[in-house]
N, C-alpha and C positions, 0 to 999 in steps of 0.2 A: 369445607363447609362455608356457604356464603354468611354475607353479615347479618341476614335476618335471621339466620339458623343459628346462630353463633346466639342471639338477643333470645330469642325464642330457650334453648338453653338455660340461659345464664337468668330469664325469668322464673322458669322452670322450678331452678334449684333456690329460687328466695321464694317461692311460696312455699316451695317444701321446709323449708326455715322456719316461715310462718307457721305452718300447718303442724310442726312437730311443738313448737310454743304452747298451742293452744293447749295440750295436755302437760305441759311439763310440770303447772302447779298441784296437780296432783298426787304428784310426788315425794315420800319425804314427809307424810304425815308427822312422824314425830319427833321433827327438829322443835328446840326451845321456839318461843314467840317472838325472838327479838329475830333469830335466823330465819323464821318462816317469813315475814317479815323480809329481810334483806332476800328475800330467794323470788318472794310477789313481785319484787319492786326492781330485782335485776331483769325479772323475765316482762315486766311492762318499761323498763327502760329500751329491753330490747326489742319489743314492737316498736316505738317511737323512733326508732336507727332505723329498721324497716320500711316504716313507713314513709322516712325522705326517700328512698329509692322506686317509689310506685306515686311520686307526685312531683308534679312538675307547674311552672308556672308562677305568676305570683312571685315572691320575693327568692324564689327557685330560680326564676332564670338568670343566667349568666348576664353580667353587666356588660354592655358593649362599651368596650376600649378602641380607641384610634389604633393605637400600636402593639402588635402583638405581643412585645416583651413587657407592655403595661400588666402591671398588676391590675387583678380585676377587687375592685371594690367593693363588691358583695360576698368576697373572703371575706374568714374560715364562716362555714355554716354554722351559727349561733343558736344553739338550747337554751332558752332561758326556762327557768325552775320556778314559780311564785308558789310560795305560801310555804308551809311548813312537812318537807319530804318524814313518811313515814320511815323511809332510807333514803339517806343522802349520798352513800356508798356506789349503790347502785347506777347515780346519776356521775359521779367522780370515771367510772368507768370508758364514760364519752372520749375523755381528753387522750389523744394521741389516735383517738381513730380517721377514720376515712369515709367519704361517698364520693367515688370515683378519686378527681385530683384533688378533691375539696377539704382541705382540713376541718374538723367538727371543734365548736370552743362551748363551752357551759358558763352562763351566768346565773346569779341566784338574786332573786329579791324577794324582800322580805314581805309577807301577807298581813291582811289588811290590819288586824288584830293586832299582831308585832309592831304595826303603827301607831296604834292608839296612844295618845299624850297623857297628863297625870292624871287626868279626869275624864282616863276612858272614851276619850271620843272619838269616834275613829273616821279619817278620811273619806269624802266621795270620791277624791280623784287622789289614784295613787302617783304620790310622788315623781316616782321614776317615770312615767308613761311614757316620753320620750327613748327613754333607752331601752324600754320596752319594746315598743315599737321597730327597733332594728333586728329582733331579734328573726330567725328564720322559721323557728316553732317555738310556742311556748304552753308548758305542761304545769299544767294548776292544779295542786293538790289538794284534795281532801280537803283542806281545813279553810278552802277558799270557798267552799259550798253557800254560804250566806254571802257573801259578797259576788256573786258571778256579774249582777246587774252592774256594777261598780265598772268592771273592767272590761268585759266582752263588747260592749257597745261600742267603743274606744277602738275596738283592733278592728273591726268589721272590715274597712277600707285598707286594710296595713299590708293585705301580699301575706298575711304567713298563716302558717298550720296551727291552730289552736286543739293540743290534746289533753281532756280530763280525766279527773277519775273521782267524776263526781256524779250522783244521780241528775235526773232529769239536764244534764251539759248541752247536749244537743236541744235541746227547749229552749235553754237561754241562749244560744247560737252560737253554741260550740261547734265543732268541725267531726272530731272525731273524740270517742270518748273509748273509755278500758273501764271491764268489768267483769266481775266473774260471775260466771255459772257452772254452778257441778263443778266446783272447785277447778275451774278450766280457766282463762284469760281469755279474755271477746272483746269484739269491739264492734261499736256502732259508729253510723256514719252519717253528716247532716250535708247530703248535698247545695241544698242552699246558700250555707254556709261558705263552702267552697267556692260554690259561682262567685258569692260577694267579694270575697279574697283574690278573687281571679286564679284560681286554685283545677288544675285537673287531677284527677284520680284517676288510674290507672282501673279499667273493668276487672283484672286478675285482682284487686286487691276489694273493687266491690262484694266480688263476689264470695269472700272471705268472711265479709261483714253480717255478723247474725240480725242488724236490721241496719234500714235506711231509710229516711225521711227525704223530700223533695221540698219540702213546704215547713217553715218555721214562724213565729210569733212575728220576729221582725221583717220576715216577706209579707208578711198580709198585710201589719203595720203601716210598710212600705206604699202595697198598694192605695191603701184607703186611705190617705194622705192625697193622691187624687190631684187636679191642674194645680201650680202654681205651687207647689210641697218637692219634697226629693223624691215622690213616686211617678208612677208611670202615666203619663198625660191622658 
């Protein structure tokens, strides 16, 4: 079998991966709350691992080295975590995995809230953004819902994968967002988004996606900003 049958394949069996996820939370109705919980949050951790395999580009591509035995400095493929995981368990799991030769590392930083000083006030700009910004994807939980404007504007240019699991994520220019329907795991998708990141997505994983946008808040933004702005002349 040549190499595109070989790819062809080996795509094959990760959307069957995907495909078998989407029902898997329906599973298992009557584990306690805390398990059902760790069981949501293993199988949206496992879309997110997924998900580096059908996107490329952006803070994805391999770093060009002079010399082949150079280490490549866009090692290990970095998850970072913001905000407060309903399972932290679930994201623990990463460490010692793989996509392709690329070692996978998790960092976690703490949401916006967890910030706030004695008198409650809580950040416009979170501290870390810098080591933010190195990250390859970074998955914003639930409890970052009110601060999305806060952080998202900030990665737009960064190269990496931005995944929620918050309402309306894709509106505020997120990438890819997780949610459930019919007790199932789904996801949507803001191409926009990804153009900005320099981000492609793979059409086998579009076509996965129970919806997709073209067009977000900050592309129009962008446009009507107009001569002399950072929109389009």
């Amino acid at each position: 079998m040549g190499h595109n049958g070989m790819s062809d394949v080996m795509q094959r069996r990760r959307l069957q991966v995907l495909c078998a996820m989407l029902i898997a939370v329906s599973c298992g109705g009557a584990a306690r709350a805390d398990e059902a919980l760790d069981r949501e949050y293993r199988i949206k951790a496992a879309f997110v691992y997924n998900f580096l395999k059908f996107v490329e580009g952006g803070r994805f591509a391999p770093a060009r080295v002079k010399n082949k035995d150079e280490a490549d400095p866009n090692n290990p493929l970095v998850i970072g975590v913001l905000g407060v995981p309903p399972s932290r368990v679930a994201f623990e799991e990463f460490k010692g995995k793989q996509i392709g030769s690329r070692p996978l590392a998790v960092r976690w930083f703490q949401g916006f809230e967890e910030l706030a000083d004695k008198d409650k006030n809580i950040p416009e700009r979170h501290p870390d953004l810098d080591r933010i910004k190195v990250c390859h994807v970074l998955f914003l939980c639930s409890s970052e819902r009110a601060f999305l404007p806060r952080i998202l504007p900030h990665l737009q240019q960064s190269g990496m994968l931005t995944v929620g699991d918050v309402p309306l994520f894709l509106e505020a220019g997120g990438t890819i967002n997780l949610l459930i329907e019919e007790k199932k795991v789904r996801f949507e998708i803001n191409l926009a988004a990804a153009a900005r990141a320099r981000l492609v997505i793979r059409s086998s994983l579009l076509r996965l996606a129970v919806r997709t946008i073209e067009h977000d808040p900050f592309e129009l933004k962008k446009d009507e900003e107009g001569p002399g702005g950072a929109g389009r002349p």
